[in-house]
Every structure is written in C-alpha cells, then in structure tokens.
C-alpha positions as CSV (number, residue, x, y, z in Angstrom):
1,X,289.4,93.7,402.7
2,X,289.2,97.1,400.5
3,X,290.0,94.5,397.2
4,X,286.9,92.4,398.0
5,X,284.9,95.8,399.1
6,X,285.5,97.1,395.9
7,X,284.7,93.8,394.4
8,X,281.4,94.1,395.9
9,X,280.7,97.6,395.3
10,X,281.3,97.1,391.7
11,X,279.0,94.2,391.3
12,X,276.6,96.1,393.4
13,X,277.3,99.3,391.1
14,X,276.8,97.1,387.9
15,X,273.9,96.1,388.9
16,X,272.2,99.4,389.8
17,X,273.4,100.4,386.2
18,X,271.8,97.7,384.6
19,X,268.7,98.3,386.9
20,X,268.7,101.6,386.0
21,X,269.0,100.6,382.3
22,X,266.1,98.6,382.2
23,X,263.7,100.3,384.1
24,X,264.4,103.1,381.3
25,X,263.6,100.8,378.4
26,X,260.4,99.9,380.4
27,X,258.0,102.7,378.7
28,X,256.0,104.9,381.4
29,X,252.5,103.1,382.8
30,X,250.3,106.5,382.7
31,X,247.2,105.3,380.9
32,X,244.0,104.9,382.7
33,X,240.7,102.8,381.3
34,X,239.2,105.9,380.2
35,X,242.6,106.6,377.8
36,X,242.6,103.6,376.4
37,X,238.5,103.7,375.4
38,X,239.2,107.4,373.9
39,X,242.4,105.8,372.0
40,X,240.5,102.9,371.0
41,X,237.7,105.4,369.4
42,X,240.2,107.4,367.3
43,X,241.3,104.2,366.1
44,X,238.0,102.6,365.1
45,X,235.8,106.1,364.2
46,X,232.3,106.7,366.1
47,X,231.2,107.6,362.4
48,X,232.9,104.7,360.6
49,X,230.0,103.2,358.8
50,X,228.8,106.7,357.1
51,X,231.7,105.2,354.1
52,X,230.2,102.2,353.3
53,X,226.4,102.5,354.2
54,X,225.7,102.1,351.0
55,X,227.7,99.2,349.8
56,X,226.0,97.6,353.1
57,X,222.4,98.2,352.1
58,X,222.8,96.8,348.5
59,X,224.7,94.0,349.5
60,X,222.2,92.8,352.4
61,X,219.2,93.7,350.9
62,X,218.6,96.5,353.6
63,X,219.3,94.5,356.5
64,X,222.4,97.1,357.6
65,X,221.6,96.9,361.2
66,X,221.4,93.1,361.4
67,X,225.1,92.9,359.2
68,X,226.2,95.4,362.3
69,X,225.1,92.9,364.8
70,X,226.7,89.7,363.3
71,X,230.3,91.8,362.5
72,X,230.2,92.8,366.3
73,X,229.5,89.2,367.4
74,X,232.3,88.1,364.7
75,X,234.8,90.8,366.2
76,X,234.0,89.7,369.9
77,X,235.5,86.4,369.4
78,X,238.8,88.5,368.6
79,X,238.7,91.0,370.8
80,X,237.8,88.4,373.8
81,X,240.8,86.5,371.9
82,X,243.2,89.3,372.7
83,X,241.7,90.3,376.1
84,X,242.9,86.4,377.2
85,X,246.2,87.2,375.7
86,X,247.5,90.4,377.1
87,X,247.1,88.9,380.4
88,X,249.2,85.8,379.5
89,X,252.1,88.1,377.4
90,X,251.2,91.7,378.7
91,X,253.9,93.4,376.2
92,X,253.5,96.3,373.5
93,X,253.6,94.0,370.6
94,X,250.1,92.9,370.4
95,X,249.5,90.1,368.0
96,X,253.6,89.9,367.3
97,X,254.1,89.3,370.7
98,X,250.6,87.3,371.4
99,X,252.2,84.6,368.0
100,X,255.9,85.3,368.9
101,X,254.9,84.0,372.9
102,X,252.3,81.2,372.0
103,X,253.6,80.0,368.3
104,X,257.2,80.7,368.2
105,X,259.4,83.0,366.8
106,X,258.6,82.3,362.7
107,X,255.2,82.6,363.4
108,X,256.0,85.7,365.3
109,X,257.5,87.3,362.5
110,X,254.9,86.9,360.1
111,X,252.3,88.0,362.6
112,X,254.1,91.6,362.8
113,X,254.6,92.0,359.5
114,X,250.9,91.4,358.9
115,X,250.2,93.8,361.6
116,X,252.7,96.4,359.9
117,X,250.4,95.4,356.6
118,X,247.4,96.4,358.5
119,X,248.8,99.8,359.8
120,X,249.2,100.4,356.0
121,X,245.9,99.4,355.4
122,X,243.7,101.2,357.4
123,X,245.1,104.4,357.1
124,X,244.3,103.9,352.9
125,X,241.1,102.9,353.8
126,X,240.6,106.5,355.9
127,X,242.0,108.2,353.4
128,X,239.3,106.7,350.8
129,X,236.5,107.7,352.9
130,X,237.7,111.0,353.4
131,X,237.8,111.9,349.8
132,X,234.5,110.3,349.2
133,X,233.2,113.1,352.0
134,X,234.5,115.7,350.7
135,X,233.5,115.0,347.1
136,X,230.0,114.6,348.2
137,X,230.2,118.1,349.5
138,X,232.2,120.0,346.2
139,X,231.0,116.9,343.8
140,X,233.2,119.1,340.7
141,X,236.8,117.7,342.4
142,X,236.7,114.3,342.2
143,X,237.2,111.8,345.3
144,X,240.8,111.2,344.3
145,X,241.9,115.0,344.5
146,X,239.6,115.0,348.0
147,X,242.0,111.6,348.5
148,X,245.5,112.7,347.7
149,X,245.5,115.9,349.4
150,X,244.3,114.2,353.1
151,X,246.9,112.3,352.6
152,X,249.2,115.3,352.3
153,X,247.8,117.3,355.2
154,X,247.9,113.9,357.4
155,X,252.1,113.6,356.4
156,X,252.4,117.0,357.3
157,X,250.5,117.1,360.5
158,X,252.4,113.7,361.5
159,X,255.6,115.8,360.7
160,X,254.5,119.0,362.9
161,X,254.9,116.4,366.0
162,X,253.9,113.7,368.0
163,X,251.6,116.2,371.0
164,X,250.4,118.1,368.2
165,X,248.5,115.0,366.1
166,X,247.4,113.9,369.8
167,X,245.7,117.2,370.4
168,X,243.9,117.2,367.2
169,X,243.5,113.9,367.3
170,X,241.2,114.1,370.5
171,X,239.3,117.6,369.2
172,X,238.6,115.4,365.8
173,X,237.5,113.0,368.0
174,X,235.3,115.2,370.4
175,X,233.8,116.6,367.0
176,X,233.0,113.9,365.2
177,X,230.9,112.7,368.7
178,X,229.2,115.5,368.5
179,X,228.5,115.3,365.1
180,X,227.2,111.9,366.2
181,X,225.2,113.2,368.8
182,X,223.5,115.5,366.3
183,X,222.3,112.8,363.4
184,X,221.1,110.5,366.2
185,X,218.5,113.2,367.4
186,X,218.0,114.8,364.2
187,X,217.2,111.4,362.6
188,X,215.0,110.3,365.4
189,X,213.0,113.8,365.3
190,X,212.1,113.3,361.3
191,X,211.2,109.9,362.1
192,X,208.7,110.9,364.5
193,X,207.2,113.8,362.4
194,X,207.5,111.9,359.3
195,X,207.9,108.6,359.7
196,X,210.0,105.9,358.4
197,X,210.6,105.4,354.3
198,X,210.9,101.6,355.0
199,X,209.3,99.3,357.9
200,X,210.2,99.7,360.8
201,X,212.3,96.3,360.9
202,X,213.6,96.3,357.8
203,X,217.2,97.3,358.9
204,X,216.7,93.3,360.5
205,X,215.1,92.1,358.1
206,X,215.5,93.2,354.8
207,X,213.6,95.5,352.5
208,X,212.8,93.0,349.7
209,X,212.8,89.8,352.3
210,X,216.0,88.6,354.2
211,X,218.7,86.6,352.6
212,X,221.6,85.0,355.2
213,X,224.2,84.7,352.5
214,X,223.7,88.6,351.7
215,X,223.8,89.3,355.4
216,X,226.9,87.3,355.5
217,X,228.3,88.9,352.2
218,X,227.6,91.9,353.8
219,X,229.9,91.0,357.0
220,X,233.1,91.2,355.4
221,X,232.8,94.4,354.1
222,X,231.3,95.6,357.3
223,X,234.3,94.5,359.3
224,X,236.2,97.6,358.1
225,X,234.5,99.4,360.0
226,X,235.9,98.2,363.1
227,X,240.1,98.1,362.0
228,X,241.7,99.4,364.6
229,X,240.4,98.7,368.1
230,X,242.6,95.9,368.7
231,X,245.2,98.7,368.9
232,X,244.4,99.4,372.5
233,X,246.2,95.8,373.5
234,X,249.3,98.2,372.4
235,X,249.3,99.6,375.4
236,X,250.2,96.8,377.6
237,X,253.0,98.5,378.7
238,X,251.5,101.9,379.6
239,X,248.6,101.6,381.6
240,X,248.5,101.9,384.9
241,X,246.3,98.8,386.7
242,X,247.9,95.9,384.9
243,X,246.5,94.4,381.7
244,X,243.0,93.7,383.4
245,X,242.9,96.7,382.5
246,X,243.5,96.7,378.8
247,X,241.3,93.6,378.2
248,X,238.3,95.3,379.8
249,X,238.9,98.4,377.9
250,X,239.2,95.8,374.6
251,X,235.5,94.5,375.2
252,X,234.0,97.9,376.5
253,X,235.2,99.2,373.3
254,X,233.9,97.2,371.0
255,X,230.7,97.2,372.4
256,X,230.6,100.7,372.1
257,X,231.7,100.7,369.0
258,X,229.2,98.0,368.0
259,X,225.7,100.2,369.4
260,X,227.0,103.2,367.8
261,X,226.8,101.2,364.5
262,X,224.1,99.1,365.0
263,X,221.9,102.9,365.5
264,X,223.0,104.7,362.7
265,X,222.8,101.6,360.0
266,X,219.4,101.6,361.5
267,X,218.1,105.0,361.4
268,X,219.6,105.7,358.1
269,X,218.4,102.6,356.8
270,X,214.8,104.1,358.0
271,X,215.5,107.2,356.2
272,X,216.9,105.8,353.1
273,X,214.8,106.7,350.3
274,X,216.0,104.1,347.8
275,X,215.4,100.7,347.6
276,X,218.3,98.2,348.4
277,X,217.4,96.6,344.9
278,X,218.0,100.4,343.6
279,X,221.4,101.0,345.1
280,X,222.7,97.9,344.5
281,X,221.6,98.7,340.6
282,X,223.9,102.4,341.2
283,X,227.1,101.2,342.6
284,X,228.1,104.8,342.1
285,X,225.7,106.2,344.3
286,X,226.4,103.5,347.5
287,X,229.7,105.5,348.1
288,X,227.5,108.9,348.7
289,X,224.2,107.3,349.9
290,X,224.4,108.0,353.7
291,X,225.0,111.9,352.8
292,X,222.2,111.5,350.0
293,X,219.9,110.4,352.8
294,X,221.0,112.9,355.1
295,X,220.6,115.8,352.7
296,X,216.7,114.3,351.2
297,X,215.4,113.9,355.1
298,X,217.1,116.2,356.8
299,X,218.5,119.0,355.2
300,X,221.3,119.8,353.6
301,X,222.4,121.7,356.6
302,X,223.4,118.0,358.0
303,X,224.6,116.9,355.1
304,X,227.7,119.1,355.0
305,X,228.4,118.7,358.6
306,X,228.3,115.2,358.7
307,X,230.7,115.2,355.4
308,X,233.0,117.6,357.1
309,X,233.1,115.5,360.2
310,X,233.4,112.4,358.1
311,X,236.7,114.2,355.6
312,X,238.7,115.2,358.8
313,X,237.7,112.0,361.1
314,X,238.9,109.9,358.6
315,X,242.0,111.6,357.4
C-alpha cells in the first residue's frame, strides 16, 4: 500500500514539477490593446516619412500623399496576413513561427533568419535618418558623424538596461507625438494665411501631371516607412485577451500609422517650395527637403524641433 502510495505521489509530484516548469517558460500575459498600439508606434515612428519626403516627391512627381495611400493598402494585405495567423499559431515567433507552423520546418528557418535580417535592417535605416536630422540642424558635421555616434549612444543606452530603454523609449515616443501635433497645426495655420505653393491636389495628383509607374516606383521606397509594426504579432504570448487581441491591434496600427503619413506627405507637399522636377534634379537636397520646407514656411523655430525629434526618434 505505502509502495504504490509513494508510486503515486511521485508520479503526481513529477508532474506538478513539470507543471510548474512549463508554466514558467510560458512568458507573463500583461499586455493590453493599448500596449501593444504604443509598442507598435515605437516600432514604426509617427514621424517616419520626415527621412524620405524628399526621395518620395521626386520620384512620384509630387504625388507623396497618393504613394502613402497605395503603401498602406500594400501593407494591409500583410498585416491582415498576420492578423489571420496569430490566431491559427498564437506564439512569440511571428513570421518564424507563422512559416515554421504552415510551411514546415526549412521554410521555418529561413523565415527567422530573414526576420533576424530585418531587425538588422531597420535599426541601420534609423540610424541613417537620424544623422541626416541632425546634420540638417549643424550642416558642418556631416550625416555620417551625426550617424556613427547614434549608433553609440543607442549601444550604450541598450547596455544601461532593459526598463531603462523602455522608459525612454515611451518619453521619445510621447515627444516625437507632440512634435507631430505641432507641424500638423502649424502647417495648417500657414496654409490658411498663405496658402498653398502647389494645388491643392497635387499631393494626389502630381505637380507636373500623374504618372502610375512613378507612384508605383515611389511605393517601395515608401514602404520603409512602415518596418516594424508587424512586431506587435511578437507578443502573442503576452497579452492578456488572447490573440484577437494582437490582430486588432495589427490593423488599428497600421491604420494609424497610414493617416498620420498620408497628412504630413500632404501638408508638406503643400508647402514644398520646389518643384518635384527640381528635387528630383538635387538628389542631395531630397534627404533634407522636409526640414528645408519646414524652415522656408514656417520658421526655423520648427525646423530644429522637428530635426531634434526626428535624430532621437530614430536613433
């Protein structure tokens, strides 16, 4: 009796251990729908298109709004992609575990390391636009210093700790709204008082008539502007609701994301005193032509706080 007692109890004991041992490799579900949209912002950047306004207007002809609406649609199909997926494989590995559930390991495999490819990507990318901010606020130190040394204060900021990057993560990201916030109003007030440099549906149309293939063109570079928010399906695993959840948060964010472009490729491309014809002439000035704009119909006042905004957001 005690023999098969203690049989029992041991099986029963094993199991709690192994119980026990999974639920702490589970990771902890504390991450509401509003979490995930704030994470899903730091990812993507409410000011992302500031860094390549200018490589948008010359390659469209003008028509940066319309190139904003097209990369959105183009993105939806992904991100309503990965919203159908986290509900069928509702695990932290995104697109690895998405390819790795619905294609088999090999594909698998090759999916994550193209994800890990990405992670390297973006963060270059970021690091390119932050240089190109802060050069167009001290134009003596070229982009490259600007570049390297964001890329030094980002390792070492990484190194302080993980609570610390959150918390200036979500004050960079609080900022950079604000600093939103402020263009949006300020553009819209010179627009009144001044009016527009271009028609008024030239950021659909085109300044020097509309050309689909330059739209298109346009696209893939525009697309940049949106690496990132697929991020959120990362978080399968630690949100509380299920993974509902995560694919509403996918779309909401993307359609967020999308507006927020779609206004200031349109205001700016109001403002813009040069021609599309004339920037894509000056490839060196598409890099700086959102702060250009800023400072010629603004003031300069904007101008440095959007670069500011733009150098830490990015980095």
């Amino acid at each position: 009796m005690s023999g098969t007692g203690g049989g029992s109890g041991g099986v029963t004991e094993a199991e709690g251990a192994d119980g026990a041992h999974q639920e702490k490799g589970r990771l902890r579900r504390t991450l509401g729908f509003r979490d995930l949209v704030v994470y899903g912002l730091l990812f993507i950047a409410p000011m992302a298109p500031v860094g390549v306004f200018g490589t948008l207007d010359a390659k469209s002809g003008g028509a940066v709004a319309l190139v904003y609406v097209v990369a959105t649609v183009v993105m939806a199909f992904t991100a309503f992609s990965y919203a159908q997926m986290v509900r069928v494989a509702p695990l932290a590995g995104s697109v690895f575990a998405y390819a790795r559930r619905g294609l088999g390991e090999g594909p698998g495999f090759i999916a994550g390391w193209m994800a890990m490819l990405d992670y390297l990507l973006i963060p270059a990318v970021a690091y390119l636009f932050s240089g190109i901010a802060l050069n167009a606020l001290v134009p003596s130190v070229s982009r490259w210093v600007w570049t390297a040394l964001a890329v030094v204060v980002t390792t070492l900021l990484n190194l302080w700790g993980v609570r610390a990057a959150a918390r200036v993560g979500f004050a960079v990201l609080a900022m950079e709204i604000t600093v939103l916030l402020v263009f949006l109003v300020s553009a819209v007030a010179v627009l009144v008082r001044d009016g527009a440099q271009r028609g008024w549906l030239t950021p659909f149309t085109g300044d020097s008539g509309f050309s689909a293939s330059a739209v298109l063109g346009a696209v893939s570079v525009a697309v940049l502007s949106y690496l990132g928010f697929d991020a959120i399906a990362s978080f399968a695993e630690e949100v509380t609701g299920g993974p509902s959840k995560v694919a509403r948060a996918l779309l909401f964010c993307l359609a967020l994301a999308g507006l927020l472009f779609v206004a200031q490729g349109y205001l700016a491309a109001l403002l813009e005193p040069l021609t599309s014809a004339e920037l894509a002439s000056d490839p060196a000035a598409q890099g700086s032509a959102f702060y250009d704009t800023v400072d010629s119909s603004v003031g300069t006042w904007l101008h440095d706080l959007v670069a500011v905004s733009k150098a830490i957001g990015a980095a």
